[in-house]
N, C-alpha and C positions, 0 to 999 in steps of 0.2 A: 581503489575499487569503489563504484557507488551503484546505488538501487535505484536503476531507471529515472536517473540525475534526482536523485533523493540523497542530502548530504545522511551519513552515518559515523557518530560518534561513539566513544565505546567507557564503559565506564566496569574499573575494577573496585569490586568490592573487600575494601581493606580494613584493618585496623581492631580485627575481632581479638578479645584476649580467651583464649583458651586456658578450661579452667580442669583440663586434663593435661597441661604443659604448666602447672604453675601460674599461671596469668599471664603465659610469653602471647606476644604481639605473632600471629600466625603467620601473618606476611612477612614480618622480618627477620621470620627464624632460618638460617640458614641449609640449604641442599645442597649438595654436592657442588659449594663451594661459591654458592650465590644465594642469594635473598629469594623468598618462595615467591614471593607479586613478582620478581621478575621475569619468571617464566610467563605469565598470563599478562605481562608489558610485552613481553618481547613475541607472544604471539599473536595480540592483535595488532601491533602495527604494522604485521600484512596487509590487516584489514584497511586500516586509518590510521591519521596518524594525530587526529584528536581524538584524544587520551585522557580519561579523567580517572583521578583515586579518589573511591570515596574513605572518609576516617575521622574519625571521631579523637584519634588520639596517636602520640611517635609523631606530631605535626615534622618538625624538623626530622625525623628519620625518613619519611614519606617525602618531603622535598628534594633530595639527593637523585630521587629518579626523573627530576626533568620535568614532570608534569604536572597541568593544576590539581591543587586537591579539592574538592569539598566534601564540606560538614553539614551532618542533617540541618533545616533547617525549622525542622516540625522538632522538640524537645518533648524526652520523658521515654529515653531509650524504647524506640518505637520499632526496635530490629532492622533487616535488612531492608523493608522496604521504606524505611526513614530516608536511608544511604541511597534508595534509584528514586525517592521523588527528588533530593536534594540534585540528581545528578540531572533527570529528565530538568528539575527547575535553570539548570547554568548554563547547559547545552545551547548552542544554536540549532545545531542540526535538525533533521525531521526526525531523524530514527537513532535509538541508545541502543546499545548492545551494551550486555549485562555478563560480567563474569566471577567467579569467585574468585580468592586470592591462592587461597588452599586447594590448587586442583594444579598441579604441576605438572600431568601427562596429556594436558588437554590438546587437540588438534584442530589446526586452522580449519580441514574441511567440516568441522562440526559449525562452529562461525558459517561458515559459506552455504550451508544448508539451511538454514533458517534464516538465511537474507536471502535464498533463492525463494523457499517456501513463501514468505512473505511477499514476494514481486508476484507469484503464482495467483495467490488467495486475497491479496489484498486487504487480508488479517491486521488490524492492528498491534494485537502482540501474537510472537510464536515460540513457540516455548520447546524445549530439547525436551524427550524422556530416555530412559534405557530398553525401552521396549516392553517395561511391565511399569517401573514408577515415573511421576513426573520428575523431571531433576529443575524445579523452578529457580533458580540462580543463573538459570543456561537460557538465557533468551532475548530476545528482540523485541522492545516495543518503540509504538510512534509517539512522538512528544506532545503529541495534541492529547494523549492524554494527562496530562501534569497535573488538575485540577481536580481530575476525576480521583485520580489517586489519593491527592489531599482529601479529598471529603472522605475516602473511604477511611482513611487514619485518623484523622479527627473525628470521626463516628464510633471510634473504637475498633475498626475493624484492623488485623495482622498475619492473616494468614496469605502469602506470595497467592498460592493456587485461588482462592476465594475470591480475590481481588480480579487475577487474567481473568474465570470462566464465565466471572460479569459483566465479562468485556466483547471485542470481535476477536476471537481467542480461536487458535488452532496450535495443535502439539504436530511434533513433528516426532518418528522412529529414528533415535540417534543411536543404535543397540551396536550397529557397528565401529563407533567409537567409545566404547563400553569406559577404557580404560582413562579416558578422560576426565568422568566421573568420578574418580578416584581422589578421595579428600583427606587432607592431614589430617588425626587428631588426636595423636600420639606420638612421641619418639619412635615408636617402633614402626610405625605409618613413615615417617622417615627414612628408617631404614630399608625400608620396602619399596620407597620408593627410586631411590639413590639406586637399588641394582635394579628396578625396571629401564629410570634413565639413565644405563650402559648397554643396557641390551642395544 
C-alpha cells in the first residue's frame, strides 16, 4: 500500500519495562500464546512491509522477529519520542507510522485512516484520538521532519502532543476503533484482553 507513491514505513515502539509487571519487557510478555509486539508486527505488515522495532533493551529477544531494530540515538532516557526520532533517523521512506507494543486489539483500518487523512490534508503528522483524548503513539508523521524533532529533545522538550501541535499537525476521530486503544499494564489487562481476542 502507498501514499500517493510516498514510501511508508512503520515503526513499533518496543522494549518498555513495566514497573506494574515487575520490570517485564511488555512486548515480550506473552498473549494468548504469542508475544505482545507481535500483534502490532503482524498488523502492520498489511500496511508495509518495512518494519522497524524501536528498543533500548531484550536486543536478542527483539531480533527473533525478523526485523531491524533501532536504539534511541539521542541518550539520557528521553521516552517515547527518543524511540520515533531514532526511527524517523534510519527510515528511508518519506512517511513512519508509529505504533505501540502494548496495544494488542489494535485495527488495520485505524493505520489506514490516518494515511488517508494525511493524503487528504497534507498534514505532516496525523495523529489517532478516541474522540475526547489524543491517543499520541497512534500516528503518522513525514520524515522531513527528523531535525525538527531533535531540536525539540535536545532543548529539553518530552511531551509527544507538544512536539505534533508545533508542527503541520491534524488529529483524526479514531472513536470507532475505541478498542484498539487498549493497553497492557497489568496481568489483569492481560487477562482481559485474551478473552476480548476470542470474541
Amino acid at each position: 500500500m502507498t501514499c500517493e507513491n510516498k514510501s511508508i514505513a512503520a515503526l513499533v515502539l518496543a522494549g518498555g519495562l513495566s514497573r506494574r509487571m515487575q520490570g517485564q519487557d511488555k512486548g515480550l510478555l506473552p498473549l494468548s500464546g504469542k508475544p505482545m509486539v507481535q500483534y502490532a508486527l503482524e498488523k502492520l505488515a498489511f500496511i508495509t512491509n518495512d518494519i522497524l522495532i524501536s528498543t533500548n533493551n531484550n536486543i536478542e529477544e527483539y531480533q527473533q522477529f525478523g526485523f531491524p531494530l533501532v536504539s534511541d540515538i539521542l541518550t539520557g532516557n528521553l521516552g517515547p519520542l527518543a524511540g520515533i526520532h531514532a526511527g524517523l533517523s534510519t527510515t528511508s521512506a518519506t512517511r513512519l507510522l508509529i505504533s505501540a507494543c502494548d496495544c494488542p486489539l489494535l485495527k488495520i483500518g485505524l493505520y489506514q485512516r490516518l494515511i488517508e487523512r494525511m493524503n487528504e490534508t497534507n498534514a505532516s503528522i496525523v495523529m489517532a484520538t478516541d474522540g475526547h483524548r489524543p491517543q499520541t503513539t497512534f500516528v503518522i508523521i513525514e520524515t522531513s521532519l527528523t531535525n525538527s524533532l531533535a531540536n525539540y529533545l535536545t532543548g529539553g522538550g518530552r511531551r509527544l502532543i507538544t512536539w505534533y501541535e508545533n508542527e503541520n499537525f491534524v488529529s483524526v476521530d479514531c472513536s470507532d476503533f475505541n478498542q484498539s486503544f487498549i493497553n497492557i499494564n497489568t496481568h489483569a489487562d492481560i487477562e482481559s484482553a485474551s478473552h476480548l481476542l476470542e470474541i
